[in-house]
LUMKOL-400964 format. One record per atom (N, C-alpha, C, CB): x negated, y negated, z. Coordinates in steps of 0.1 Angstrom, whole numbers, plus 5000, padded with zeros to 4 digits. Each point is the difference from the previous one (the first is absolute). Last residue first. Glycine has a CB too. Layout:
% LUMKOL-400964
XYZ;...
END
This chain:
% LUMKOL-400964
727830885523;499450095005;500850104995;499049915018;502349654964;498349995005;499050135005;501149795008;504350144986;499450054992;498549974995;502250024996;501949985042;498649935001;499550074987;499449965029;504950134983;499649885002;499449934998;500450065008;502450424979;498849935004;499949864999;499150194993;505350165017;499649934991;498549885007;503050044990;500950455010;498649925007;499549884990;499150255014;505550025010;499549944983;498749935002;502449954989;501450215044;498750124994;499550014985;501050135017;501349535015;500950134997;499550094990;501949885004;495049734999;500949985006;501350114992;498949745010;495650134999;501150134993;501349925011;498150324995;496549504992;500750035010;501550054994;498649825016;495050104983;501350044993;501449955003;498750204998;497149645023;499450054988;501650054988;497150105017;500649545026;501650064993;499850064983;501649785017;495749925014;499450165005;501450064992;498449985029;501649544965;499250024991;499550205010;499149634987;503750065040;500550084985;499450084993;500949874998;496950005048;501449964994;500250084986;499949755011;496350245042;500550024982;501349974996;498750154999;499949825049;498549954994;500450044983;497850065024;505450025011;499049925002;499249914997;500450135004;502450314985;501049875005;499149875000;501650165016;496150254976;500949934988;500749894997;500150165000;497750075041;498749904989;500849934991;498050164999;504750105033;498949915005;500149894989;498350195011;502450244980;501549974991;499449815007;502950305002;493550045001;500349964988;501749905003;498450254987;498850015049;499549864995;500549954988;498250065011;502350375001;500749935012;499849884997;499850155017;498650154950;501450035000;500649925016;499550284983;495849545000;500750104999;501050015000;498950045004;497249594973;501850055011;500050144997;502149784996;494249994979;500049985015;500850075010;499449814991;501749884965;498650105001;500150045018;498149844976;505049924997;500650055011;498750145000;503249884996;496949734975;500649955017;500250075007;500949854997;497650264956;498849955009;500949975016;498449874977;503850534993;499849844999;499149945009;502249984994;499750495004;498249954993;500449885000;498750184982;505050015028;499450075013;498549954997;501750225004;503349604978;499050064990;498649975014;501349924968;504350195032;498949915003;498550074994;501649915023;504050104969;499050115000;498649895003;501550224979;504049835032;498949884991;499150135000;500249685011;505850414988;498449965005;498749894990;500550275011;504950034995;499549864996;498349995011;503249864994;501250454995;498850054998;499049885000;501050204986;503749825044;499449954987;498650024994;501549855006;500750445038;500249874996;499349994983;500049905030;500650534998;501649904997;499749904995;501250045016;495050195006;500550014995;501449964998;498350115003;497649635007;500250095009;501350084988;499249855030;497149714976;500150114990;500650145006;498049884987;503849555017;498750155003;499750144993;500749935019;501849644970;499349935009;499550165007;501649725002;503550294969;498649994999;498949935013;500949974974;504250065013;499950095002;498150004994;503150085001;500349475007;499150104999;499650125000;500149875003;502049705018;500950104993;499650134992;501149825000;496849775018;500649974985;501250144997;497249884988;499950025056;501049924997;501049974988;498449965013;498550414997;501150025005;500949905006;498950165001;497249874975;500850044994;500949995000;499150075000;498049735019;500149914988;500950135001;497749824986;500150355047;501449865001;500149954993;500049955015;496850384974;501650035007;500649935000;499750105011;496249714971;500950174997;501150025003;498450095003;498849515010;499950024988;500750074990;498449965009;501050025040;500849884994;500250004984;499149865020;498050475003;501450034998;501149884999;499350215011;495949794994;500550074989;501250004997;498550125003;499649675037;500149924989;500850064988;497849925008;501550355025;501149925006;500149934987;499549975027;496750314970;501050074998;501549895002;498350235009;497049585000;500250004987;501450084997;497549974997;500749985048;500549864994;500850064988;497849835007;501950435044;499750004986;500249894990;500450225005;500549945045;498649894995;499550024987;498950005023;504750225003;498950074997;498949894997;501350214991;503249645006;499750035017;498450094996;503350065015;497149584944;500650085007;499750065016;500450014975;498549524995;499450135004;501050105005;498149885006;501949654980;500550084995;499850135000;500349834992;496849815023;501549955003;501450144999;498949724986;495750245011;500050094999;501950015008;496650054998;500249545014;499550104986;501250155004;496549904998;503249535017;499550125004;500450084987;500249975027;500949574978;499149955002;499750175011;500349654994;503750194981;499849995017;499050075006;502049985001;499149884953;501149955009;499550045014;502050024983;495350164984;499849815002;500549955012;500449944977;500650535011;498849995008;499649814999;499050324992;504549834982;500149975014;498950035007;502250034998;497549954956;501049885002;500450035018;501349994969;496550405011;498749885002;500649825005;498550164977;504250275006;499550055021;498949835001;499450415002;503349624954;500950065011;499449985016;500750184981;496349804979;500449885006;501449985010;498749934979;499450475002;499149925003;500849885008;498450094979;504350134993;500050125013;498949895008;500350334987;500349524968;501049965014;500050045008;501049964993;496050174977;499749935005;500649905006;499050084989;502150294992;498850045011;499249865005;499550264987;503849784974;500850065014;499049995011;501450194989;498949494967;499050065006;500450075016;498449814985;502449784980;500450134998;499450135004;500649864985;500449565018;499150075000;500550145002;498749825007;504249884983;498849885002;498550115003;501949765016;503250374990;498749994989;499049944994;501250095000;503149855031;499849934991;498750044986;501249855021;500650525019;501049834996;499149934988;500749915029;498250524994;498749954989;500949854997;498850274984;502150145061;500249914988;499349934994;501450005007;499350385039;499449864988;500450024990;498049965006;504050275041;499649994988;499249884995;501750144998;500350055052;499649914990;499350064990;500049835015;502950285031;500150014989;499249904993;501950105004;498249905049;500749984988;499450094987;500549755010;499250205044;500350184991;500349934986;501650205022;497649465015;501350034996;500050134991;500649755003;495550114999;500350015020;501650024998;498049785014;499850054944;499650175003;500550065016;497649964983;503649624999;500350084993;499650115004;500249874986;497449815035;501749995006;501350094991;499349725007;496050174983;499850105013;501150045001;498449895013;501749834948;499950104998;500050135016;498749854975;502049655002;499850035015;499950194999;501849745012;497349914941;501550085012;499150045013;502050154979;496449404994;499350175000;500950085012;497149934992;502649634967;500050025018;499950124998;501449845013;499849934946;501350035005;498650025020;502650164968;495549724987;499849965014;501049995004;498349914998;500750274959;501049875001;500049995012;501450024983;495950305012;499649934986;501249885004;499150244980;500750115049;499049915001;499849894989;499150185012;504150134991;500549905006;498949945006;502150115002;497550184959;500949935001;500149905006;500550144995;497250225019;499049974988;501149884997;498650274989;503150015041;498949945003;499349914993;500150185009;504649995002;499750054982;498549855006;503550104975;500650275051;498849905002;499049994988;500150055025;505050164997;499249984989;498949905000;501850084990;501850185045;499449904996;499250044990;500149905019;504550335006;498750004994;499349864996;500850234993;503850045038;499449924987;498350035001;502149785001;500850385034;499850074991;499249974988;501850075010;499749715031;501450064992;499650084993;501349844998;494949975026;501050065008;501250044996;499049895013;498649824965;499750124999;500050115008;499349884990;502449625010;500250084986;499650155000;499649794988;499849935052;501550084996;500250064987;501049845014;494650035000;500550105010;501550024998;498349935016;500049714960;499450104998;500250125002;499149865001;502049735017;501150014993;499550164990;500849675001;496850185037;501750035006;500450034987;500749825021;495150024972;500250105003;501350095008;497849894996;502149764967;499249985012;500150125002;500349795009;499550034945;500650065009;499350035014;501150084980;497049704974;500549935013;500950075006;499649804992;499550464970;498549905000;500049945018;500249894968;503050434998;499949985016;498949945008;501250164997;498450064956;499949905010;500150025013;500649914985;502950354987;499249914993;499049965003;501449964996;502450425026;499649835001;498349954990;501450015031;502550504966;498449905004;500249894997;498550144994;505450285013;499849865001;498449965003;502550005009;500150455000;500249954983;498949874996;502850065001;498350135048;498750044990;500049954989;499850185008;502949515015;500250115005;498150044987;503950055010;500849525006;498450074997;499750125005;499249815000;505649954992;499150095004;498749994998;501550104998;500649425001;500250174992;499450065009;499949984975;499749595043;501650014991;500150114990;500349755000;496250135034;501249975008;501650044991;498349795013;497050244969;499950135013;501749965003;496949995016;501749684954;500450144991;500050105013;498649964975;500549645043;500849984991;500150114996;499649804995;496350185021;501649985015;500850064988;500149725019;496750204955;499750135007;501349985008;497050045000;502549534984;500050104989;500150145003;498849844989;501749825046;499450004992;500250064993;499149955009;504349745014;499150075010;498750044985;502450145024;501649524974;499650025014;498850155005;502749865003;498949974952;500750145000;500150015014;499150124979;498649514999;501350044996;500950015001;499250044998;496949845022;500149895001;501950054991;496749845002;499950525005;500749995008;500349865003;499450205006;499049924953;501250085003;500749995014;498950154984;497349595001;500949964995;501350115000;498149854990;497550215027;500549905008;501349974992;497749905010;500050474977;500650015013;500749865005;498250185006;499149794950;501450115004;500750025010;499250104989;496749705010;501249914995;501150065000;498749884988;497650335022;500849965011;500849894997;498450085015;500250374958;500149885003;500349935013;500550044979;500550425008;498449994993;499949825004;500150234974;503850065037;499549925011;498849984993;501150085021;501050314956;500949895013;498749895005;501950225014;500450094935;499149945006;500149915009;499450064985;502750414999;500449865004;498649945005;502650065006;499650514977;498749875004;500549864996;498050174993;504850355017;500249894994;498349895005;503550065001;498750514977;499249895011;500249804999;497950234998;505950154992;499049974995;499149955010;501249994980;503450205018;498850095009;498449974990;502150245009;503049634982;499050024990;498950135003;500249734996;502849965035;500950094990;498950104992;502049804996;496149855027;499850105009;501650134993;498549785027;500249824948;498350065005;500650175007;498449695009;505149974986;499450064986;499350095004;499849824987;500249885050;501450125001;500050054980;502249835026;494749854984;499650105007;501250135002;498449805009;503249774968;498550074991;499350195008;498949644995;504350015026;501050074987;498750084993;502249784995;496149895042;500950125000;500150144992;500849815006;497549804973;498950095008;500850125009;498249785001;504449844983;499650124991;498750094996;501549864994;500449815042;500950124995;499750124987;501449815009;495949805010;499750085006;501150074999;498349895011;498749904947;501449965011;500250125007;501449834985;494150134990;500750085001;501249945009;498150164995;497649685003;500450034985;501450034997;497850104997;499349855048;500449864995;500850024981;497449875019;501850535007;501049895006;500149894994;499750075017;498250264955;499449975012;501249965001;497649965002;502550344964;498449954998;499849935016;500049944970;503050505018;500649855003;498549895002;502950115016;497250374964;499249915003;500849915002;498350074991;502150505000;501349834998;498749945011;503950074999;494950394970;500549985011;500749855003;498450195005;500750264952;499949835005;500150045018;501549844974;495350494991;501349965006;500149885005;500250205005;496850154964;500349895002;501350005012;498949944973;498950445006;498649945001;500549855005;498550164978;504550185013;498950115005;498849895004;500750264983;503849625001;499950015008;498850065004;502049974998;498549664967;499950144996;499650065016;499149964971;504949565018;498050075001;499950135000;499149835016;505349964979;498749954987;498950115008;500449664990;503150335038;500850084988;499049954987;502849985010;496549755028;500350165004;499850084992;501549955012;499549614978;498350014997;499950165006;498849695005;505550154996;499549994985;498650045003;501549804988;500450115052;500550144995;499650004985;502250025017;496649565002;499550115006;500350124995;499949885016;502649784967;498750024992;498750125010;500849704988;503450145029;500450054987;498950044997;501849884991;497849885046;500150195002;500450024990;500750065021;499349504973;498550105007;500350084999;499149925014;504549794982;499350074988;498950085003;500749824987;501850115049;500950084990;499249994987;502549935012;496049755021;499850165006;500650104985;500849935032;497449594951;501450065010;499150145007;502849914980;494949814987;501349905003;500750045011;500549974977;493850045010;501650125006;500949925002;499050195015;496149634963;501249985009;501050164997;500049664997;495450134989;500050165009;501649985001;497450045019;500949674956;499850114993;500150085008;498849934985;501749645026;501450014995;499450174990;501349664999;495250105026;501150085010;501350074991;499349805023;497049864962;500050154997;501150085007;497549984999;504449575004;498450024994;500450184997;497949795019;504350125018;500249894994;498650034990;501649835022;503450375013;499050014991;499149894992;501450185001;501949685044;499750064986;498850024995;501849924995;499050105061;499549854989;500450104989;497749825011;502950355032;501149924998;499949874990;500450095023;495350184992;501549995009;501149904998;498550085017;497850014942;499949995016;501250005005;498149865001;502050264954;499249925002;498949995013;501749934987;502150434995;499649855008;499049965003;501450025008;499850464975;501249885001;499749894997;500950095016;497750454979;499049865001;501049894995;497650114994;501350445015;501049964998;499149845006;502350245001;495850214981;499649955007;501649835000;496750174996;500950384996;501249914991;499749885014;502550214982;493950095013;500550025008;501049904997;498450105013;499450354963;500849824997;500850005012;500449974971;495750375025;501249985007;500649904997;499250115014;497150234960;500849885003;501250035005;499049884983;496050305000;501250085002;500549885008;499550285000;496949744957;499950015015;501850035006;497449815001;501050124957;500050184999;499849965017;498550154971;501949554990;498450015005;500550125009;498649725000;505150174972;499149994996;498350045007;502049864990;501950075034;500250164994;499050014985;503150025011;497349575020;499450075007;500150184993;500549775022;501449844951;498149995007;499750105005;499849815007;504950174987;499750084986;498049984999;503049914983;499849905055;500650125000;498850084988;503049905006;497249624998;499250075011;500450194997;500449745022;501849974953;498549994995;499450095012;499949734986;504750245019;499550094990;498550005000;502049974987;499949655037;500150145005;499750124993;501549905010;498649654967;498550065007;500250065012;498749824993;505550034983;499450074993;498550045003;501649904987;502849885034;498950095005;499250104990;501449995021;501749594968;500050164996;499250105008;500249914978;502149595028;499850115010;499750114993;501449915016;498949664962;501050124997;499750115009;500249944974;497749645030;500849954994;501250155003;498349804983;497050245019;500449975014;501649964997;497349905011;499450404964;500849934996;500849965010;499750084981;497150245019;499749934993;500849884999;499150194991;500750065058;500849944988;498749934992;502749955014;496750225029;501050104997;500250014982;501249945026;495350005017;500049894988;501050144990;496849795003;502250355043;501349914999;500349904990;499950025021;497650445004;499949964984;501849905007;498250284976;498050035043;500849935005;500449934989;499350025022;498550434981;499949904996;501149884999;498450164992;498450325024;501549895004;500449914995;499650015015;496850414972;500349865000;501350015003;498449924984;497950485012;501349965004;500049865004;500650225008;495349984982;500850114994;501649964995;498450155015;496449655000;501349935005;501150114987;498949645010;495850324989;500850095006;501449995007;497950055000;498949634971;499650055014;500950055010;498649854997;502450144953;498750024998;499149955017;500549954967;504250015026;499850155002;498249994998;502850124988;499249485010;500450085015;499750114997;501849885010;497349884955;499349925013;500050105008;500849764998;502450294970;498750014996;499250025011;500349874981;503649905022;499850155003;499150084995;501949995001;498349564991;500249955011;499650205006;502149704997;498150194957;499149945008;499550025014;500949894986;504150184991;498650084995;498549975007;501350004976;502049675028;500250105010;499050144996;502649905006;497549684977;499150005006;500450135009;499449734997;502350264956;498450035003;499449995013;499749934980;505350015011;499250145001;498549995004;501650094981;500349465016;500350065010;499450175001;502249804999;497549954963;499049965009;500450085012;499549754989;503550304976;498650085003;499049955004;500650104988;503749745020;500050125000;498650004994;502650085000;497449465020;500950114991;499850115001;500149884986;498149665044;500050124996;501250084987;498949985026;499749555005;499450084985;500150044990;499650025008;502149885039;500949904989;499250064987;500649745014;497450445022;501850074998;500149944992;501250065017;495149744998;499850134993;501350064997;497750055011;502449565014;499849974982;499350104997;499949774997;501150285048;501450014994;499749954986;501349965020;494950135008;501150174998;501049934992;499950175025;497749454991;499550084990;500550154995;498249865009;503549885027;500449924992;499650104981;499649725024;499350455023;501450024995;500249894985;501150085029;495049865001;500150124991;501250054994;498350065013;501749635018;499449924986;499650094990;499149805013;503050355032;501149884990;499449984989;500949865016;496050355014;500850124991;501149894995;499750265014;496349484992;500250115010;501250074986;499649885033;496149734970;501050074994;500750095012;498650004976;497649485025;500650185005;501450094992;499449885027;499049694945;499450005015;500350184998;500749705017;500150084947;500949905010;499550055012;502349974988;496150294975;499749825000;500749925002;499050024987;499550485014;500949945007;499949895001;500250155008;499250304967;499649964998;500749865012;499250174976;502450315008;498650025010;498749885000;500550274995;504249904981;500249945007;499149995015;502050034984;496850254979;500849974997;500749925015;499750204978;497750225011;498949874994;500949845000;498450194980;504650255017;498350055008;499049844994;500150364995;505149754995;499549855007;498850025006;502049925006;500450474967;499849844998;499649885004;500950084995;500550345026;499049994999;499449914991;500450185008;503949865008;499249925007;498350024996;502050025018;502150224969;499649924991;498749895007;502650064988;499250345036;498850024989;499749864992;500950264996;500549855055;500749874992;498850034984;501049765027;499850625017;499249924993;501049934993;498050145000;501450205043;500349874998;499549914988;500350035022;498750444996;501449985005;500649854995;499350175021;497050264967;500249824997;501450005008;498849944971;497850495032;501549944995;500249825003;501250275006;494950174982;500249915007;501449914998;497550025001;500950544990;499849874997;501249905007;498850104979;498350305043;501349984992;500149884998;501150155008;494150124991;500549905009;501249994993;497949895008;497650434986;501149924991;500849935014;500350204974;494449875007;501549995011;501049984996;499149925013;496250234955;501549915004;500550055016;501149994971;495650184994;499249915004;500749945008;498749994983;503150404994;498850045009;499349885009;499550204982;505549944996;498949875006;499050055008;501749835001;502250484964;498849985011;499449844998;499250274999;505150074986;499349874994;499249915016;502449964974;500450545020;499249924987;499849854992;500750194999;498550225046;500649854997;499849984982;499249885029;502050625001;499049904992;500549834993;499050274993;503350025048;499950024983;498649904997;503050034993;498450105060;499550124990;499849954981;501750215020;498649455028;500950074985;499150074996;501549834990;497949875049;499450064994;500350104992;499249935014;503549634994;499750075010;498550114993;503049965012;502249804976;498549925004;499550125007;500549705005;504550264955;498950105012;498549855003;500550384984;502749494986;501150105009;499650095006;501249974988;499149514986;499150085012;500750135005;498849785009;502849934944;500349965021;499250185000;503449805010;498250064947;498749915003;500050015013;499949844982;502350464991;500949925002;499449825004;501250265008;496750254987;500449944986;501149865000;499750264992;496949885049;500850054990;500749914990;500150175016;495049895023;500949914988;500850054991;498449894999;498350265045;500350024988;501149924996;499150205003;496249765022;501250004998;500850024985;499549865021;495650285016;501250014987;501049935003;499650204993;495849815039;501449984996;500149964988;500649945021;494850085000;500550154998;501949994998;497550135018;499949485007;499950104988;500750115001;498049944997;503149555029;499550165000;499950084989;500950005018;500349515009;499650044988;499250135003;500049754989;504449985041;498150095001;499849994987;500050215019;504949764994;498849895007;498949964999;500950055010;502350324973;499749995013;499449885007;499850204995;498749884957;501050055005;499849985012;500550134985;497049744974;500549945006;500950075006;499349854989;496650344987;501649964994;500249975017;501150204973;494049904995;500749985016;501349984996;498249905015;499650224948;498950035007;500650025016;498249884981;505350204985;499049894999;499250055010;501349804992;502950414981;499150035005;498749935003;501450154993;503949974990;499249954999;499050015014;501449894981;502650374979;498850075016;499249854996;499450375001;505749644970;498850005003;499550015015;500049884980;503950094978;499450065014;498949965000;501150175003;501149504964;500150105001;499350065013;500549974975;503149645016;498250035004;500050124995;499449885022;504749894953;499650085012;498550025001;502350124998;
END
């Protein structure tokens, strides 16, 4: 158990705004239970800090962080994401249980030391032992992220086929799910493993092309028994698209809209090549998009249509997917900078007030949360004591005031301003430089 606590930074992130003179108070449970100008004396002051609710990962592949330097050479010519897949799959063939812990240790490391509190983590490298289906690196993830102390959503992630109607082949035979009926076995097992105050699962049918389309069905009707969230990766490819609707006659997004409920539960992956019709229907049911910037530049997946997300009221969160780079503030960055390219103006993601950095913020916060299910992403009362604490003397952010700061942060600084950060009201330092 946290113990109580009055905190108290120079500016605190509320309302939208960064404003002084706010206490929060922190009970013994780790969840926020007063904000505001509190009569008690704080007992644990950031005189030099902002504090800000910590940042939520909505989409990560930890072991991926093994491949940083790593299929970034191209002596058959041009690369793309097929030829990057070849390399992800002789990093799986690698791996063992404690290579596997270390990269996930690593990997959460990373994320809390630039304020990422709460990780998604789409996890489908299932099996030490592909032979004997042990889902024995389900645990590893489990026992990483309760080691480094960040707070985990295992997003269980179900994984058939090859491609549409092709067998498992290579690395693949380590993610495989035989059945619906064993999955959910092991879903309710990992339920009943993780430590509820800091972990929970949700169900990842990984994509269409992975997944036979009954037992994506059968999977989402689990999901929706459960009242779990469910994430699926759509349309990141256009090879993908072309080959589902040479399939399935239509696309990956159609497809799942036409044959389960979709609803709030539900974030799309990507959604890299969704048109805007098909956009407007996913998020028009409620769903959500995930956009993992830093990623889908790195394997030149293209750059989601985003206007057409936000014109449809969508939902979006980010994601760190392959961790290739580790850095919340600098996906927020490249969130708004990947479409100012696309369409060659400034300020894409602005809200009705003409506000950039707050809109940005909250891909980060809320809607990470409130795709994972979450009770965290602000600092308001009821939710998860989870925050960052920004360090207000760092050279990038000489200069900023309390209107100019969340701006500058998003902007012009990244991790290295990440001085502390507490998740359920455990504070743990980052930067042991200052």
């Amino acid at each position: 158990m946290a113990a109580e606590q009055i905190i108290e930074a120079r500016l605190t992130y509320v309302d939208g705004a960064f404003a002084p003179g706010v206490r929060v108070q922190v009970d013994a449970a780790g969840r926020i239970a007063a904000v505001g100008p509190l009569p008690q004396p704080p007992t644990r002051r950031f005189e030099g800090c902002a504090l800000l609710p910590g940042f939520v990962n909505a989409h990560s592949h930890a072991f991926q962080r093994g491949l940083r330097g790593l299929g970034e050479s191209y002596p058959c010519g041009v690369g793309s994401f097929w030829t990057w897949r070849e390399a992800m799959y002789a990093l799986v063939e690698s791996l063992d249980r404690a290579q596997m812990r270390r990269l996930c240790e690593q990997a959460f490391v990373e994320m809390l030391a630039c304020g990422i509190t709460t990780v998604g983590e789409f996890h489908y490298l299932h099996h030490e032992d592909a032979g004997a289906l042990d889902f024995a690196f389900d645990d590893v993830v489990i026992e990483a992220a309760a080691a480094v102390g960040i707070r985990l959503v295992l997003l269980a992630s179900y994984y058939r086929t090859g491609g549409i109607g092709r067998p498992l082949a290579g690395g693949q035979r380590r993610f495989a799910t035989p059945s619906v009926a064993r999955f959910t076995e092991q879903v309710d097992a990992l339920q009943r493993r993780v430590e509820p105050r800091a972990q929970s699962v949700a169900i990842a049918p990984h994509s269409v092309r992975a997944v036979p389309p009954e037992d994506f069905i059968a999977l989402c009707r689990e999901a929706e028994a459960r009242q779990l969230p469910v994430h699926v990766h759509l349309e990141e490819q256009r090879r993908e698209v072309e080959e589902c609707v040479a399939a399935l006659g239509c696309s990956p997004m159609e497809w799942v809209l036409d044959h389960v409920p979709v609803g709030p539960r539900f974030t799309a992956i990507h959604a890299t090549h969704a048109t805007p019709a098909r956009l407007q229907r996913w998020l028009l049911a409620g769903a959500g998009v995930c956009l993992c910037p830093i990623t889908e530049g790195n394997l030149g997946d293209g750059i989601a249509d985003a206007p057409a997300m936000l014109a449809a009221g969508g939902r979006l969160c980010l994601g760190t997917d392959s961790n290739v780079r580790l850095d919340m503030l600098e996906e927020l960055r490249w969130l708004e900078f990947a479409q100012r390219l696309r369409s060659e103006s400034r300020g894409v993601f602005a809200d009705a007030a003409g506000r950039l950095a707050p809109r940005l913020l909250e891909s980060a916060t809320r809607c990470g949360a409130a795709a994972l299910g979450v009770d965290a992403g602000a600092i308001e009362p009821g939710r998860h004591a989870d925050f960052v604490a920004i360090d207000l003397e760092h050279p990038s952010l000489a200069g900023c005031t309390a209107e100019t700061l969340l701006a500058a942060l998003i902007l012009g600084s990244g991790g290295e301003c990440v001085r502390e950060v507490c998740v359920g009201g455990t504070w743990r330092a980052v930067r042991g430089d200052r």
